[in-house]
C-alpha positions, 0 to 999 in steps of 0.5 A: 192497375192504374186507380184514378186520382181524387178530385172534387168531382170524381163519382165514387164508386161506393156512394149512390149518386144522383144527379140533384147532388152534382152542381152545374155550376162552379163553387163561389171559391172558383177562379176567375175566367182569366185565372181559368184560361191561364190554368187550362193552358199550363194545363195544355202544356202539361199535356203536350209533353206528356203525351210525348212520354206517353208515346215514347213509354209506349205501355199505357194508351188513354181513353178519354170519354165525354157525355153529355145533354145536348147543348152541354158543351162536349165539342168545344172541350174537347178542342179546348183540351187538346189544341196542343197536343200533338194531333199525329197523338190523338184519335177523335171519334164522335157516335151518333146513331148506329149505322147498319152494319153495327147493328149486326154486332153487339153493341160494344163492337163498333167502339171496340174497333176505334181503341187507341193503341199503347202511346196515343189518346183515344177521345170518344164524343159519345160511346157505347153509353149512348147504348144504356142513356139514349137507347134506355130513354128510347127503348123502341130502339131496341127492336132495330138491334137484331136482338135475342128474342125475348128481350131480357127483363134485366138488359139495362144491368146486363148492359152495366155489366157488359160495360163494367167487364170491358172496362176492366179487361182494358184497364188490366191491359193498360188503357187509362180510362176516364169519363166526363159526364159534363153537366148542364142545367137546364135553364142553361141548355135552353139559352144555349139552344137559343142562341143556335137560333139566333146566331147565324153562325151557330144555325147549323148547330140547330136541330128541331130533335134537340127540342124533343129530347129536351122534353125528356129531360127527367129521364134522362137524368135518371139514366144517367143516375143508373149508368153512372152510379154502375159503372164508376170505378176506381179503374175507370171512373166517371168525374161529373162536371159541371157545365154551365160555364164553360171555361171552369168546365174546360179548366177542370177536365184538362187538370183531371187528365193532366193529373191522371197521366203525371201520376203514371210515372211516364218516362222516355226509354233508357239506353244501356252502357253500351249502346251510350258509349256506341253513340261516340262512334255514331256522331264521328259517322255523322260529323264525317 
């Protein structure tokens, strides 16, 4: 079963993380924003040709998971990463608030339905974390989900482990799983907020809800902590980011998904004596 690379910012799965510890911003060594682009694009390069064996191979899929804080910049990577690779190889799916006909499944139901099949890239803006971050910040949620009655005391580490058994039974399938959490500080959120409010172009981006949720800032760290701390594995880990400068940030989780799919061995298909020796016969048809 495939096992995640080491990198700077993989969250082990055997260490108690917390969010204080994961830096929002690049180390003094990192590269310049030049030096950054020009990484991001070999990067995408890289990419675009495996993507390709990855289709040809046809045993692996590829589920790339991005969460974030509002503001933290998981739209703009994501078409950052992927302006390269083939879009015929790539499935795109955003989550936002549950329609009703999700709510009459269980929670894991409406994100199951848009797996990438074996050969393409599956990319989820937000998932079925949103169930135990957003929903575990907002708990009245809870009383719309047409859940068993009473609601257990333990639904955030029965959620975990629901998230955990998927995880793996996928992982065991084929499907390399790895999460972003892209990590912005607040101070950066608040310019970025700003500036949805001051540039004409980004007035759309502009929700009053934004400032709501901004103000439960601690609490969503703290559910981000538990989630994160329960469901990194080595099948299926979580790499936390850092976000405040965007083009470190994009640089970083294009070489985390180049590197995970290089170190799967992908190769095009090999044909046998036989049929190679047939395609003599083949082209004498098709020069004729």
């Amino acid at each position: 079963m495939f096992d995640a690379i080491p990198h700077a910012y993989l969250v082990p799965p055997d260490q108690s993380f917390r969010s204080e510890q994961a830096p929002t911003q690049p180390p003094k060594s990192a590269p310049s924003k030049k030096s950054c682009e020009k990484r991001l694009q070999k990067s995408i390069k890289a990419l675009d040709d495996l993507q390709r064996r990855l289709y040809a191979h046809d045993r692996f899929s590829v589920l790339l998971i991005f969460q974030a804080m509002d503001a933290a910049g998981k739209d703009g990577t994501i078409r950052a990463v992927m302006q390269g690779v083939n879009p015929a190889g790539c499935q795109v799916f955003s989550f936002k608030q549950p329609s009703h006909l999700e709510l009459d499944h269980d929670f894991l139901w409406r994100t199951s339905r848009h797996l990438p099949e074996r050969g393409r890239i599956g990319i989820f803006n937000r998932s079925y974390y949103e169930e135990v971050l957003v929903v575990r910040v907002h708990p009245e949620y809870l009383k719309h989900q047409k859940l068993p009655m009473p609601i257990s005391p333990h639904i955030w580490e029965e959620r975990y482990e629901s998230i955990r058994n998927h995880e793996l039974h996928l992982a065991k399938n084929g499907t390399i799983i790895l999460k972003f959490w892209l990590h912005v500080s607040k101070n950066e959120q608040r310019r970025r907020l700003l500036s949805r409010l001051t540039e004409p172009k980004k007035y759309w981006k502009f929700s009053q809800k934004d400032l709501e949720e901004r103000k439960l800032w601690k609490q969503y760290m703290s559910a981000y902590e538990d989630a994160v701390d329960a469901t990194s594995r080595t099948w299926a880990p979580w790499y936390a980011i850092p976000a405040d400068d965007k083009p470190f940030m994009r640089m970083c989780v294009a070489e985390i998904i180049a590197k995970n799919l290089e170190n799967l061995d992908l190769h095009y298909p090999t044909v046998s004596k036989a049929q190679h020796q047939s395609f003599a016969t083949f082209r004498q048809q098709l020069q004729k």
